[in-house]
C-alpha positions in Angstrom: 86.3 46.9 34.0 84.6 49.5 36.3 83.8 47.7 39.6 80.3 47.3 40.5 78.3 49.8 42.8 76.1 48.8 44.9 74.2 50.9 48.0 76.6 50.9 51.5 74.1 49.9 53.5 73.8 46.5 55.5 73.6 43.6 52.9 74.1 39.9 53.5 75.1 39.1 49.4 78.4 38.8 50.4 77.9 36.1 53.4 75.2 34.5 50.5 78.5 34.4 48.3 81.0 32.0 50.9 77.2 30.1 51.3 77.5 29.7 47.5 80.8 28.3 47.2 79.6 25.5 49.8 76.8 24.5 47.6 79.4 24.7 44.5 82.4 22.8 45.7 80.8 20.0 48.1 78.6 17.8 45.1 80.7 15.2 44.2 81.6 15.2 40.4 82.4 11.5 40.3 79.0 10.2 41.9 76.8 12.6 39.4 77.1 15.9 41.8 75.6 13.5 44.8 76.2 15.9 47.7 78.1 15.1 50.8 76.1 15.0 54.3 79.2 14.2 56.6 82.5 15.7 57.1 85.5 14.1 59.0 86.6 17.8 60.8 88.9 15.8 63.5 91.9 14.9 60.6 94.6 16.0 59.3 93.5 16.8 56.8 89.8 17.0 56.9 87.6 15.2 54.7 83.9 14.7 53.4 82.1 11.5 53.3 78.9 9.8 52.0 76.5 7.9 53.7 73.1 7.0 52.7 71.7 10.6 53.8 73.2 11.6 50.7 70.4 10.4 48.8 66.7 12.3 49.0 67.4 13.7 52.4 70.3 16.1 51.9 70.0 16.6 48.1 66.2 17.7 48.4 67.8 20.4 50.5 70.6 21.4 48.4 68.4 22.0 45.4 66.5 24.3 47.9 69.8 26.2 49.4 70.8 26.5 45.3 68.2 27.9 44.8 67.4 30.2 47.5 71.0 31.0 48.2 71.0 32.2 43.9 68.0 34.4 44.9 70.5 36.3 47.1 73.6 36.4 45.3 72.2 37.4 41.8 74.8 35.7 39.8 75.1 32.4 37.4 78.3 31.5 39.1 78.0 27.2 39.4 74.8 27.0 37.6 75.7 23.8 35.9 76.7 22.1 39.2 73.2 23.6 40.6 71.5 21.8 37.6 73.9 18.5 38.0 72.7 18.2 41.5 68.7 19.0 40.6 69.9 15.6 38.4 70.8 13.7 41.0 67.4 14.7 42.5 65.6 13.5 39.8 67.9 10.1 40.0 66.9 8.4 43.3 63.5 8.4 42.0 61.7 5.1 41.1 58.5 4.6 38.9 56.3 4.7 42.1 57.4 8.2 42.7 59.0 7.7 46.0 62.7 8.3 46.3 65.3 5.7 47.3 68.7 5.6 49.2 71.4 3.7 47.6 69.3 4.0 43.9 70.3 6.1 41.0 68.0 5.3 38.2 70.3 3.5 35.3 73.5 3.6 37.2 73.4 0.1 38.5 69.7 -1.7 37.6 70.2 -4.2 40.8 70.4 -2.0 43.0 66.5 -1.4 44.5 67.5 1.2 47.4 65.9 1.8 50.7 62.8 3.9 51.1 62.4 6.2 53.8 59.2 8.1 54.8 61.8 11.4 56.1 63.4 11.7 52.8 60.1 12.6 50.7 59.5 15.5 52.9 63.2 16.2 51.8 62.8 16.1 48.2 59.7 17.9 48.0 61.5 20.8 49.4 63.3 20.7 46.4 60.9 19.7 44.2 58.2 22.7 45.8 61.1 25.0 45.4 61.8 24.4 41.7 58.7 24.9 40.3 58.2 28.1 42.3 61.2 29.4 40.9 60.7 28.3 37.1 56.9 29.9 37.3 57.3 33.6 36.6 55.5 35.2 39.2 57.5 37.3 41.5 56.6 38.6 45.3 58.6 41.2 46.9 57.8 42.0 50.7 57.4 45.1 51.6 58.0 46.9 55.3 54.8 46.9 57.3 55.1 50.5 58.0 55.3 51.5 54.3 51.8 53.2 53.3 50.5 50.6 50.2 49.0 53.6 48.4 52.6 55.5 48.1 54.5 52.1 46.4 55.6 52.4 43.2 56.8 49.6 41.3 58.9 49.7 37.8 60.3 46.8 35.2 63.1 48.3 33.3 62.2 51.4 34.0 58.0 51.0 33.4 55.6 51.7 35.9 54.0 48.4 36.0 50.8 47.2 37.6 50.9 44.8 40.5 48.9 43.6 43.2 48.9 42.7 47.2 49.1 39.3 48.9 49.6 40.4 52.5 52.6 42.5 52.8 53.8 41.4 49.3 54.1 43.3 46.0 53.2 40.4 43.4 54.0 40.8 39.8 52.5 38.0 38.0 54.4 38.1 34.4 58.2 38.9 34.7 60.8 37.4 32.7 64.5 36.3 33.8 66.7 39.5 33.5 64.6 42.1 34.1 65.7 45.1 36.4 62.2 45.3 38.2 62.9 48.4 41.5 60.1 49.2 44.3 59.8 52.7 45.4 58.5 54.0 48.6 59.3 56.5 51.0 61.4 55.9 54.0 60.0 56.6 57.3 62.4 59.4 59.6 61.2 58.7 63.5 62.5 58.8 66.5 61.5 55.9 69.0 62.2 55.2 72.5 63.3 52.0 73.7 63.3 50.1 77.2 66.9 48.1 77.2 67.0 46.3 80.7 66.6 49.3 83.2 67.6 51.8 80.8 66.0 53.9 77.9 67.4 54.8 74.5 66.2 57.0 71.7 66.1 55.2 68.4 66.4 57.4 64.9 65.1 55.0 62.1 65.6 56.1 58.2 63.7 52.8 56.4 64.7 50.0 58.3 67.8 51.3 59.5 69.1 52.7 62.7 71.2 56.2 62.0 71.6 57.5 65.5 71.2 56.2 69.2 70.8 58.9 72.3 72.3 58.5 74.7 75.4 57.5 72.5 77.7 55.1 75.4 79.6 56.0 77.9 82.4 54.1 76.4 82.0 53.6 72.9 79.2 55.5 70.7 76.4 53.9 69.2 75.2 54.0 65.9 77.4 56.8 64.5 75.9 56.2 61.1 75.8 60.0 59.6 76.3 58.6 56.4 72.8 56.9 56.3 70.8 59.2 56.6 71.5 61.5 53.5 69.4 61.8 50.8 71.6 60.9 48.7 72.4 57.3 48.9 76.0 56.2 49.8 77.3 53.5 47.1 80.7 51.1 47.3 82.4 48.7 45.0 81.0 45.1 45.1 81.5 42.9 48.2 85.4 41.9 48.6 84.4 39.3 51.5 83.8 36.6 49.4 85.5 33.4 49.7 88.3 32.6 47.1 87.6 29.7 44.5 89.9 27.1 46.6 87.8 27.9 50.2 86.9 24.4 50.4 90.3 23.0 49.5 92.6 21.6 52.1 
């Protein structure tokens, strides 16, 4: 299979990717994917632990990192232990609508839980999160020195209509695999910059810094020739991705 291409330009997928395998491998299988809040880093070997933080507090957060972290990393890659844990979630609630520590709705009918006021904050994250992510609206920021009236934005290929919220392209009907792009020129400047008592000459292509004069009296700065070529540079997919046993000691 033909490795993936993707532009060679600064991207943070890859660090999204070891973030990933956190979220994958800490849920604990045996407890309904209840995450772990504390970890034992001072043994031989390390090890996680619950405590009642597991509960509303730290899983309300999960289901936000899931979710947020999956914007990033653009694969399926532990979905079902993303959906086992938005379970869980959905567990500690009782019929008031409050969630509880130490209850897991028809795990063990005696046990009532502890309520705390933090731990709804917690799970409305979650909660907030979800149901932005299942509504199929989509808002994609766009640099504030990008003129509004030169954006051009495509769904598989389309030009499709849009509109602005702030400095956000929003797209109010797009459906889960769809390749939507935004187009828009990048800006070529040079900028001067005070650093401490000394001044530096910025080149900016987009968002990125191609060249810095003067370039160091030891090392050069910002040789990046590469970047600023019409013609955008491509690699295979990130390599510096954790392996599937990271978490394993």
């Amino acid at each position: 299979m033909k490795p993936k291409q993707i532009p060679a330009t600064l991207d943070l997928t890859d660090r999204a990717k070891l973030a990933q395998h956190y979220f994958i491998y800490n849920p604990d299988r045996a407890q309904n994917y209840r995450p772990y809040f504390s970890m034992r880093i001072m043994f031989d070997p390390p090890f996680y632990r619950h405590s009642s933080w597991d509960f509303g507090d730290v899983t309300g957060r999960f289901v936000e990192g899931f979710i947020f972290n999956r914007t990033m990393v653009g694969d399926d890659e532990g979905k079902g232990v993303e959906q086992g844990v938005r379970n869980f979630m959905l567990s500690v609630f009782r019929e008031d609508g409050l969630s509880y520590r130490g209850y897991v709705k028809d795990r063990d009918p005696k046990q009532e839980g502890d309520m705390f006021f933090w731990d709804q904050g917690r799970v409305l994250y979650g909660l907030v999160t979800w149901y932005v992510k299942e509504h199929t609206s989509l808002a994609i920021r766009v640099p504030d020195w990008v003129d509004k009236w030169d954006v051009r934005v495509t769904v598989d290929g389309a030009d499709t209509p849009f509109h602005w919220q702030e400095d956000y392209a929003r797209l109010d009907r797009v459906r889960r695999g769809q390749t939507v792009t935004v187009r828009y020129p990048l800006r070529r400047i040079w900028r001067r910059e005070d650093v401490g008592t000394a001044s530096f000459d910025f080149k900016w292509r987009g968002d990125t810094v191609v060249e810095v004069r003067p370039k160091g009296m030891i090392l050069p700065l910002y040789e990046r020739d590469t970047m600023d070529k019409d013609e955008v540079p491509f690699k295979s997919t990130p390599t510096r991705t954790a392996p599937k046993d990271f978490h394993i000691w």
